[in-house]
N, C-alpha and C positions, 0 to 999 in steps of 0.2 A: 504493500500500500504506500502513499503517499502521505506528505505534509500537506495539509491546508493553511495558508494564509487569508483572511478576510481584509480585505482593505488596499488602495493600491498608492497608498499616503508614503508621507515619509518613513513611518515606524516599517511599514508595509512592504517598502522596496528595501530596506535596510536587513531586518529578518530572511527575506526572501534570500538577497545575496547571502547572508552568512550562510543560510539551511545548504544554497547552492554549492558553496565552495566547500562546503564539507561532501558532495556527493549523495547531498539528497537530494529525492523528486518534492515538487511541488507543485502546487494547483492552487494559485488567486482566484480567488471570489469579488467580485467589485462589482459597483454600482454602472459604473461605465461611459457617466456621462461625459461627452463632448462640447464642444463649441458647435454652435450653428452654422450651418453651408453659410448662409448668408453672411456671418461678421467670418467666421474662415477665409471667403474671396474678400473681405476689407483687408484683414489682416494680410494676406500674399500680395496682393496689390501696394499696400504700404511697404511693406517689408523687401520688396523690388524695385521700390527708389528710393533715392533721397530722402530726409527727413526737410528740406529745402522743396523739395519740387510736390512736398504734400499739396494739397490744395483745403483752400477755408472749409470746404463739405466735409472733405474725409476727417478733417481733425476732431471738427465737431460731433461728426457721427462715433468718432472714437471716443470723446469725453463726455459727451453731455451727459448718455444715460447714467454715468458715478455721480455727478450732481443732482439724480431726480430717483434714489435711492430709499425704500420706506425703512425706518427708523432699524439700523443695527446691522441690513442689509450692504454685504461688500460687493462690487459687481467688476471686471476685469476682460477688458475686450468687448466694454458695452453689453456683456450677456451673465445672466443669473445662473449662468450652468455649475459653476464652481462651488458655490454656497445655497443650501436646502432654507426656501421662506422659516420661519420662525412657524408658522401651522403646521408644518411638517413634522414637526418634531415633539415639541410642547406646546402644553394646555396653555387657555389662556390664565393668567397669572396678574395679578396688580405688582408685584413684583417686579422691577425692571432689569434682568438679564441677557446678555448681550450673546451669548455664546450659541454658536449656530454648527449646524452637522454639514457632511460633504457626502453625496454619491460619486464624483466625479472621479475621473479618469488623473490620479494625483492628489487627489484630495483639496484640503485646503490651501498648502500647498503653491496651488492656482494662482493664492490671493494674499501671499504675506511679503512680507516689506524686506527680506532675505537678509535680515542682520543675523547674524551669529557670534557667540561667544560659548565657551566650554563652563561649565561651574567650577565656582573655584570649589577649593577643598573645604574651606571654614565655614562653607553654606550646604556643607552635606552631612553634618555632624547629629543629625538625627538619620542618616541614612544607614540600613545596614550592608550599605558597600559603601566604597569610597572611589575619590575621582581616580584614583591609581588603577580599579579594576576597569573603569571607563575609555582610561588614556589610551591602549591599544587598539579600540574600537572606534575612537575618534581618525586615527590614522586611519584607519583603513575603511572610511566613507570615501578618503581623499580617490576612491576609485572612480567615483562618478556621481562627486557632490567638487564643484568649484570653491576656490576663497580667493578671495580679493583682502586685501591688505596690506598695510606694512610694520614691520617689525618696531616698535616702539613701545613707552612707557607702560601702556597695558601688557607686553608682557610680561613683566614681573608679577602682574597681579593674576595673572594666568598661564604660569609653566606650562600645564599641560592643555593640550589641543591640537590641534590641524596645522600643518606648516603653511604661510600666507603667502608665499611669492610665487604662487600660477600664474595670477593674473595683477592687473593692476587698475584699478580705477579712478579715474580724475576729478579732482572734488571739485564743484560747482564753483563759480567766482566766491561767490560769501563765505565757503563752505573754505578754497583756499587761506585767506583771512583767518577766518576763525581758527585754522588751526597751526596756522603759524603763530596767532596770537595766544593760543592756548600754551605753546611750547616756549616761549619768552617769558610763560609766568608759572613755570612749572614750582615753583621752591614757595611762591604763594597758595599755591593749589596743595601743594604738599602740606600747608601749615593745617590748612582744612579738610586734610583726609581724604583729597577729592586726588584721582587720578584719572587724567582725561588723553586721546589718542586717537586717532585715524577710525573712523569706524569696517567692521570687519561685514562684508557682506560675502554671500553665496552668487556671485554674479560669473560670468565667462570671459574670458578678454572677448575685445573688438566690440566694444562698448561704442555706439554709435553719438548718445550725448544727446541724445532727439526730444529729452523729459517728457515721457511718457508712461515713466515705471509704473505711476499709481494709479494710469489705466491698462496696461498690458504690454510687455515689449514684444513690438513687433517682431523682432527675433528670435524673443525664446529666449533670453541673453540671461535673465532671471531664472536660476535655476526653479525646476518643480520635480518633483515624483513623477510624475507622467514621461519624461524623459529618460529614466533608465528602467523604464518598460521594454524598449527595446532589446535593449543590452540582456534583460532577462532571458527573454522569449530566444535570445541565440544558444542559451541551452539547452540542450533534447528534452531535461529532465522539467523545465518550465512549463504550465501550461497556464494561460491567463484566460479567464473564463466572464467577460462582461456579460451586462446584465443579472449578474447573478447575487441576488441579497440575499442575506441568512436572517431568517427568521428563528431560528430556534438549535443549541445545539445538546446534545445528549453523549455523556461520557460513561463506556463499557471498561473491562477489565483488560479489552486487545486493542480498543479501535476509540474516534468520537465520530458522532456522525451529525452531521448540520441538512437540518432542514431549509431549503429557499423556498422564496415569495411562491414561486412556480409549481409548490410541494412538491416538489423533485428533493430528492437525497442523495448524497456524497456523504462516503467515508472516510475517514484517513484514520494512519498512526498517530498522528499529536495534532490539534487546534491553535492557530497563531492569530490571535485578536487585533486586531489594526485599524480599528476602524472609525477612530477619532473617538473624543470622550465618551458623547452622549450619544452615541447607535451603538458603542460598546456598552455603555451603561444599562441601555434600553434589552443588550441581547442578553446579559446577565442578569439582568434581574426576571426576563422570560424565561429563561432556561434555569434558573434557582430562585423563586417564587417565592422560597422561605426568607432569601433578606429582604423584603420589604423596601430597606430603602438604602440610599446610599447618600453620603455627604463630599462636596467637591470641595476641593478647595481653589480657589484663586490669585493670584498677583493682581494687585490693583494696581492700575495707572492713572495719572491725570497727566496734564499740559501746564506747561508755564513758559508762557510766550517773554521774548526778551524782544528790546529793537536796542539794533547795533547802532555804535556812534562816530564810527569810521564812514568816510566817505568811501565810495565804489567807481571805477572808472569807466565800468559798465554798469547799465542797466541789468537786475538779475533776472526781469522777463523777456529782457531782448536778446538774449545767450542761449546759447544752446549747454545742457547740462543735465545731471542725471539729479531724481528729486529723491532718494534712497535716504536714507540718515548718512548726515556727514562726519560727526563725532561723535563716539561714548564719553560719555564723563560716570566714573562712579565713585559713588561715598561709600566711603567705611570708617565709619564714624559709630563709638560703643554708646556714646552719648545719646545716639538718637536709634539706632538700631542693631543689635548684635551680627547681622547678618550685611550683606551687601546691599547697595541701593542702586538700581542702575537707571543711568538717562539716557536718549538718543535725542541727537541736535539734529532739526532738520531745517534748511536753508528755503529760499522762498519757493512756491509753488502756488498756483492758483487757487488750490485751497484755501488758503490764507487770504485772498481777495476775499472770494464769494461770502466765505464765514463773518468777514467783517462786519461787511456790506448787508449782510443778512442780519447779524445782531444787532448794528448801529446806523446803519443807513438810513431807517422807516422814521428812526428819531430827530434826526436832524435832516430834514427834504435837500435835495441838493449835496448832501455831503457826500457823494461815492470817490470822487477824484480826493478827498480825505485820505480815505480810508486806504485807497489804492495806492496812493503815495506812503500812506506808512504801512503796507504790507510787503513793501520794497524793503524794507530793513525790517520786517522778522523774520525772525528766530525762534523756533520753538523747540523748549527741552521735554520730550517726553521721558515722565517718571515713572517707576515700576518697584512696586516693593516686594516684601518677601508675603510670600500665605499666613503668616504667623500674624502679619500687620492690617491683613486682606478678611473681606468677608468669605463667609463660607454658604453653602448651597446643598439645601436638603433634595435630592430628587427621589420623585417615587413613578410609579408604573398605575396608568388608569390603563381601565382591561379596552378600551380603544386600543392600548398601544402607545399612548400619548403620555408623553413625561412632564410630572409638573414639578413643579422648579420652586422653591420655595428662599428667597435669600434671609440668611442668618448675620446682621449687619455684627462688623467688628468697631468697640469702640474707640480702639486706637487709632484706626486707617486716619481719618481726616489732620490728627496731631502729628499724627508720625509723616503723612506726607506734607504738612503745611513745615514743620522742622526742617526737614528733609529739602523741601523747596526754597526755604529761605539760605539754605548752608549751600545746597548749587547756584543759587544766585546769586550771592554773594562771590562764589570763585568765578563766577562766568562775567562780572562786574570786572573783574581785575583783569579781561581780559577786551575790555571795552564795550560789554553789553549791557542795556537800563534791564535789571528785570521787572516788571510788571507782574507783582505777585498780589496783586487785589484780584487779578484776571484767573488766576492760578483756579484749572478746572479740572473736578474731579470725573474721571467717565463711569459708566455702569458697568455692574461688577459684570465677569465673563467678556467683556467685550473686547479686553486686551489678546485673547483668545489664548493665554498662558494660563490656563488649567488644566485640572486633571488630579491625580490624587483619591480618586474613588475607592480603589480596590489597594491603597499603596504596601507594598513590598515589607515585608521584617524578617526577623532572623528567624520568630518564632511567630506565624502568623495567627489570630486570635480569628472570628466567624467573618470577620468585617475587611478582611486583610489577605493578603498572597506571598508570598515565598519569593525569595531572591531570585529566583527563575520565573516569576510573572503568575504562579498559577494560584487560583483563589483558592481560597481555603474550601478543601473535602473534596479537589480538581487534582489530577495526577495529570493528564494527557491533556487538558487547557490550559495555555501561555498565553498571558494579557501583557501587551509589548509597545504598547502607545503610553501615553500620558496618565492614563488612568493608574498606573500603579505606582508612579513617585510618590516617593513617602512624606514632600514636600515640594513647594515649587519659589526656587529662590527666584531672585528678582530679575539676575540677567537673561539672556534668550532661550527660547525654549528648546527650539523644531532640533538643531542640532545637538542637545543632550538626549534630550529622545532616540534620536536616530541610533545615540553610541549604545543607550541600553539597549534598544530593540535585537542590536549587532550583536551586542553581548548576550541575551538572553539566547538567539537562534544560534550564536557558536557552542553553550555550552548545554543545552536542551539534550535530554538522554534520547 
């Protein structure tokens, strides 16, 4: 018999390759969604010229629908296929959670902002492993996961991880600036416990510079999961099977067998759960009906816009530049957190108009050329704390199928991030930025999309819990390999420590 992997995400291609390169077969289950014929011919047609000989239609046809987006919904190539509505998933709820499921061909994946960094050690001190069991599974993504970066200040604060000189990517005008300015005030930044550096993305060389990240690269140039589906399928022992949801799966004393949508059944020797938090949630608590419910945990983030006070020799909308985060800064500071805090600086993009103009334009008739003018020199630090500082989230199973979501608010989140906000403002000040921390805005929990945590891992797992190899408690032949079994979720990037566990659980799976 074979392995089953569910899911065709990061955790999903990550697993797959370790089972692979050990000489097992495998068989993906996946949702399988695509991109539409229709935005597919925008996208080839763009992707075949210039980012210069675009014309006004096609640009707009490629952004506007990210601006007409209903509330929590991410869209990428102008199309919903990447990210499942909010009724898909979960009940309706007065609760406002942000965290959404993927069928797609990649998963989420599709739709994230491709920063990376590895955890450090000192944020894994409730884990029962450590980043040393991680470190050789970080390497060995470098097969068909990209880094963009450079070797600087950050890494001291993170030995282990990915080696960064594949590619190289060129920070935006502002984005230049800022971090020349950041490394001139390094020994001030040091006073503050803040270490700030080049941000590290999952991008490919030949970066075209077109800023179009945050609706889709034409190219592909933004890594996803759906990209080393190929690479899979060149093994005999691969077999990827779209269209194919698992509704329900069942564990024997030789085999597990997963029922789909289709009530069609597959066997296999072990089960590899991948399938993003909440459709892995949903399939565990169908297939063990005795846990009731499960508790997520989240990284909560907010914004803290700064406006720079350097002048610019360009225009930052009249440049061609990539709209990624341009800098990490992160605090470690005992003062305000035991754990890491981490920010992502991201330099101007349209965003930052529209948001304005929408918050403050209606107030003052006539102000837009305002607003437009000072969103030419923002800067926004997006902040991310640890789960410890973050609410938490009860989900339970209505017999629809429908998960309701129940948030559990944490009283520290708003203290800890207004501390937190004021101590990066202060170092991003020395570096010539005003911050604007009356503006300093909290977003809805799940919506940073760095949760997970449901089912998390221990040495000695209790009914609520899984085993250093992923499997839940009273599960011998089920490995849950996504996000749902960290035993915590510290505040820097997620997707890529996922991936190393997922590497590590499918190498050392009996």
């Amino acid at each position: 018999m074979t392995d089953i992997v569910i899911g065709s995400g990061p955790s999903g291609v990550a697993v797959a390759s370790a089972l692979l390169s050990r000489g097992r077969s495998v068989v993906m289950l996946d949702g399988g969604r695509v991109l539409e014929t229709s935005r597919t011919q925008l996208l080839e047609r763009m992707a075949s010229t210039s980012p210069e000989m675009w014309t006004r239609a096609d640009r707009a046809s490629w952004t506007e629908p990210q601006y007409h987006t209903p509330p929590g919904q991410v869209r990428r190539y102008g199309s919903d296929f990447a990210m499942e509505p909010r009724g898909a998933t979960l009940a309706a709820s007065e609760n406002a959670f942000g965290l959404r499921s993927s069928l797609a061909v990649g998963g989420l994946s599709n739709l994230w902002g491709s920063a990376i960094l590895p955890y450090r050690s000192a944020d894994l001190a409730d884990w029962p492993i450590s980043a040393a069991d991680l470190a050789p599974h970080y390497e060995s993504l470098a097969r068909f996961l990209p880094f963009a970066g450079e070797a600087d200040a950050l890494a001291g604060l993170f030995p282990t991880g990915p080696q960064l000189s594949q590619s190289r990517l060129a920070a935006s005008p502002q984005g230049e600036v800022l971090l020349q300015r950041l490394g001139t005030v390094r020994s001030e930044l040091d006073a503050l416990g803040i270490t700030a550096g080049k941000a590290r993305q999952a991008v490919a060389s030949g970066c075209r510079q077109c800023g179009m990240c945050l609706h889709g690269c034409p190219w592909g140039l933004i890594w996803s999961a759906r990209s080393v589906i190929p690479a899979l399928q060149a093994f005999p022992a691969f077999s990827y099977r779209s269209g194919s949801i698992a509704t329900i799966f069942e564990e024997s004393d030789d085999a597990v067998r997963v029922t789909l949508a289709d009530r069609s059944h597959i066997r296999g020797t072990r089960l590899f759960i991948a399938a993003g938090v909440l459709e892995t949630t949903r399939l565990l608590l169908v297939s063990q009906p005795t846990r009731g419910m499960v508790t997520l945990k989240d990284s909560h983030h907010g914004f803290l816009p700064t406006l720079h006070r350097w002048s610019s020799p360009r225009r930052p909308d009249k440049a061609l530049y990539h709209t990624l985060p341009q800098a990490f800064v992160e605090l470690d500071d005992p003062a305000i957190s035991p754990y890491l805090v981490h920010s992502q600086l991201y330099t101007w993009n349209e965003f930052f108009e529209r948001d304005l103009i929408a918050s403050y334009g209606k107030k003052l008739p006539g102000s837009a050329p305002l607003w437009r003018a000072l969103a030419r020199r923002l800067i926004v630090a997006q902040i991310f704390l640890h789960s410890d500082h973050s609410a938490k989230v009860s989900l339970r199973l209505e017999p629809n199928g429908h998960l309701v979501a129940n948030v559990i608010e944490n009283a520290e989140t708003s203290t800890v991030l207004k501390r937190a906000g004021d101590v990066i403002g202060r170092g991003l000040r020395t570096a010539g930025l005003h911050p604007l921390s009356f503006a300093l805005r909290s977003n809805p929990v799940g919506s940073s999309f760095h949760a997970g945590s449901t089912v998390p891992m221990a040495k000695d797992p209790d009914e609520a819990q899984s085993d250093v190899l992923g499997r839940p408690h009273g599960l011998s032949r089920v490995h849950i390999v996504d996000a749902s079994v960290l035993p915590s979720i510290p505040a820097t990037t997620i997707t890529l420590s996922v991936m190393a566990n997922a590497h590590r659980i499918g190498t050392l799976a009996p």
